[in-house]
N, C-alpha and C positions, 0 to 999 in steps of 0.2 A: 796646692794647685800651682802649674808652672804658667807663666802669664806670658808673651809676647804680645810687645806692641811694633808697630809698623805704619807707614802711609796712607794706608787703603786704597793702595793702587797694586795692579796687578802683577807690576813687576815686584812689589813687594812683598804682596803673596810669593810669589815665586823665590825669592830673596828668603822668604821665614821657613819655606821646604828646606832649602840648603842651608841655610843655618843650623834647623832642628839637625840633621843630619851630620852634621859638623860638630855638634855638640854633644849629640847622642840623649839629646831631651828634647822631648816631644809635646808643645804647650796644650793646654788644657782649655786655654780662652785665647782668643785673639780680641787684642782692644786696638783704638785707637791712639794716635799720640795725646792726645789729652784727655781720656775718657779714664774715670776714677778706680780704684784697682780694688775687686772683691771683698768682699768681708773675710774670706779665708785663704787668700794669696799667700803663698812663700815665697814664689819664688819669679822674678821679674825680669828679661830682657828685653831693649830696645832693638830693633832689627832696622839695618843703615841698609836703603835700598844698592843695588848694585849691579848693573847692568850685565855684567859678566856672571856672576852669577845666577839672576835668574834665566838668563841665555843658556845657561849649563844645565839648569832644571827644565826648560821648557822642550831644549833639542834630543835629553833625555828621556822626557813624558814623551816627545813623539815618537819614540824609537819602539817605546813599551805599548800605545794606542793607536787603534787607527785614526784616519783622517776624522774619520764621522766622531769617534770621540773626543776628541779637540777641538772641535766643534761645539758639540755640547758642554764640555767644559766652557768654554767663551760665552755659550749664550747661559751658562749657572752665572758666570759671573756680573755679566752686563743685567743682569734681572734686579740687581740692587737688594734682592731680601734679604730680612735680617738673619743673620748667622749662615747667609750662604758663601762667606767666605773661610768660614772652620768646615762645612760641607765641603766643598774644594778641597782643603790640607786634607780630613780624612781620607778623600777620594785618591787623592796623589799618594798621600801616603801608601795605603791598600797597594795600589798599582806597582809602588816600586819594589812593596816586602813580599809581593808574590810570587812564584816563579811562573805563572801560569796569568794569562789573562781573566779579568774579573768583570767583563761587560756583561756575562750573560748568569751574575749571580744574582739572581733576583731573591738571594733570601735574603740578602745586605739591605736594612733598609736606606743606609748612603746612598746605593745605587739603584735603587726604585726611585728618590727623595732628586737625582740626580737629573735623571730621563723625562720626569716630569717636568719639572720647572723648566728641562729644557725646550719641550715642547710647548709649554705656555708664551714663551719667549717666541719662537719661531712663529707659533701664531700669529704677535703681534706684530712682529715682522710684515708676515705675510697680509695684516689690516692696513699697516701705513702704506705698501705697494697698492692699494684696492682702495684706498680713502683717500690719497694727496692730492689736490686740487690744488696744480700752481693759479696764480696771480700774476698778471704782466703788468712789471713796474714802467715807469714811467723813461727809465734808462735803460729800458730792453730787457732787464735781467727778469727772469722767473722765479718768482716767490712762494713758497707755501710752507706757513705753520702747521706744527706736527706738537702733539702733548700726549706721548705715547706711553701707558701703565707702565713699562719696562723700554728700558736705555737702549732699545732694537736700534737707533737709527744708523748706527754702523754697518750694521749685518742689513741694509739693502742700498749701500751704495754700488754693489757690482750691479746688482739690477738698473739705477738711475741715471748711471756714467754710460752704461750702456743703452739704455731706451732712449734717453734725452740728451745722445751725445752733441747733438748740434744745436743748441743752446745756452748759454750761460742759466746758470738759475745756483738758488739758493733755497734748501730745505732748513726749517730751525727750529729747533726743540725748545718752547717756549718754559716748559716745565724745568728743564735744566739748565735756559740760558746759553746754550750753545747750537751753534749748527755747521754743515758743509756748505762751502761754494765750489760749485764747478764753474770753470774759468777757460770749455772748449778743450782744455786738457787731461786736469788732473780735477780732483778734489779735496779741497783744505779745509782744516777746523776753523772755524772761525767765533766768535762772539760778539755782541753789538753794545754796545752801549749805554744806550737808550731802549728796552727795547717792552717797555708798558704799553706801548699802543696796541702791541701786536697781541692782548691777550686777549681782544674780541676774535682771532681768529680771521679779521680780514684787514688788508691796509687801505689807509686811509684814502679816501678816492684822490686828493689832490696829489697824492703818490702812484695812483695807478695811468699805467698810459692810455691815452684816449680814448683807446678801440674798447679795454678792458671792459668796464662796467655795459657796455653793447652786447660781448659778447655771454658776459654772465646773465644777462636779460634774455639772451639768445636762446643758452644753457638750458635755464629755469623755466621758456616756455615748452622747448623742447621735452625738458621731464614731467610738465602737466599733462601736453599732449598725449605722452603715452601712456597715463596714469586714468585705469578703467575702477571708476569708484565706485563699484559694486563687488570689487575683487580685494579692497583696499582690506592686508591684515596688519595691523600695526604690534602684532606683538610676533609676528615671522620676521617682520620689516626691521625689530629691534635685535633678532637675533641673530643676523647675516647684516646687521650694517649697525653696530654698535650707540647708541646716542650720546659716548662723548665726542666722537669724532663730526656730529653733526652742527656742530659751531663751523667747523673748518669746510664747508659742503656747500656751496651756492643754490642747490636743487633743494635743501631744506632751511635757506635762510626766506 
């Protein structure tokens, strides 16, 4: 068994393509740097990330896929599951030893294995646009916690740069410790330091600005008012509005 280990970053994935191909051996496992090596390994290299090279794999992969497939590859990847970064290398691989495009081979299960997860991903996606409930902090900027199944929160910054371009606000993925701030122009990664208070889902009132907690009162009578409870299904209710996301909800706190 040929082993490669690598970063578990993406440009490293990329980097272990062009290696394997460089080398003309194609690993059998992908591990981490420190992650212990099979009971039946022969054979081991370390893959040194490299910007130039997985720029030459990726401008490649694009040349062989379309848009919408690159796409989906990104959201295989930000999905986090296990062994969906050997799912990847097969997939890359397939794509560059064929002479013919392989999107619509649905007898591969790679690429059934592929489509799917992509689609799970994009869902979530599509939950954190329909669930984020900012919070206005006490310094103007707009807040809201996000603990999303999968790493989507990249894949809707075009949508929030654009919806809430006159703003400042910060979305953050408390589950991974990291988030964006938009800063009126751009949007940066950021991480906090502290950031235990934030896993009830709301900040702390002496953080929030004055109007804030008014206007979540406002919110929450407005969503009784319209709530006809003889119509009340709570098992529809869980299935079009998920209940981990109802920590993060003003209308269900």
């Amino acid at each position: 068994m040929i082993i490669f280990r690598y970063d578990k970053t993406f440009e490293g994935l990329l980097t272990t393509v062009f290696d394997a191909y460089s080398r003309k051996e194609f690993p059998e496992k992908l591990l981490s740097e420190t992650e212990p090596l099979p009971l039946f390994a022969e054979q081991e290299h370390t893959v040194i990330t490299e910007t130039n090279k997985s720029s030459r794999v990726w401008k490649a992969l694009n040349r062989k896929v379309s848009k919408e497939i690159s796409s989906m590859l990104m959201h295989v990847w930000l999905s986090e599951l296990p062994g969906s970064d050997e799912l990847l290398f097969r997939y890359i691989r397939k794509t560059f030893d064929s002479p013919h495009p392989i999107a619509t081979n649905f007898a591969d299960d790679d690429i059934i294995e592929v489509e799917k997860i992509a689609k799970k991903v994009s869902r979530e996606r599509l939950h954190l646009i329909q669930f984020v409930r900012f919070q206005k902090a006490a310094d103007d900027i707009f807040f809201a916690p996000v603990s999303p199944i999968y790493n989507a929160l990249p894949l809707t910054l075009p949508y929030f740069t654009d919806r809430f371009a006159g703003q400042k606000w910060l979305i953050y993925d408390i589950k991974r410790r990291y988030g964006y701030y938009y800063d009126l122009k751009t949007a940066s990664e950021v991480t906090l330091d502290d950031d235990k208070h934030l896993l009830s889902g709301k900040l702390n009132e002496e953080l929030m600005a004055q109007d804030e907690k008014l206007f979540q009162d406002l919110w929450k009578s407005y969503f009784q008012a319209l709530t006809i409870k003889e119509r009340l299904n709570p098992r529809l209710q869980r299935q079009h509005m998920p209940r981990r996301f109802w920590k993060f909800l003003p209308e269900k706190n």
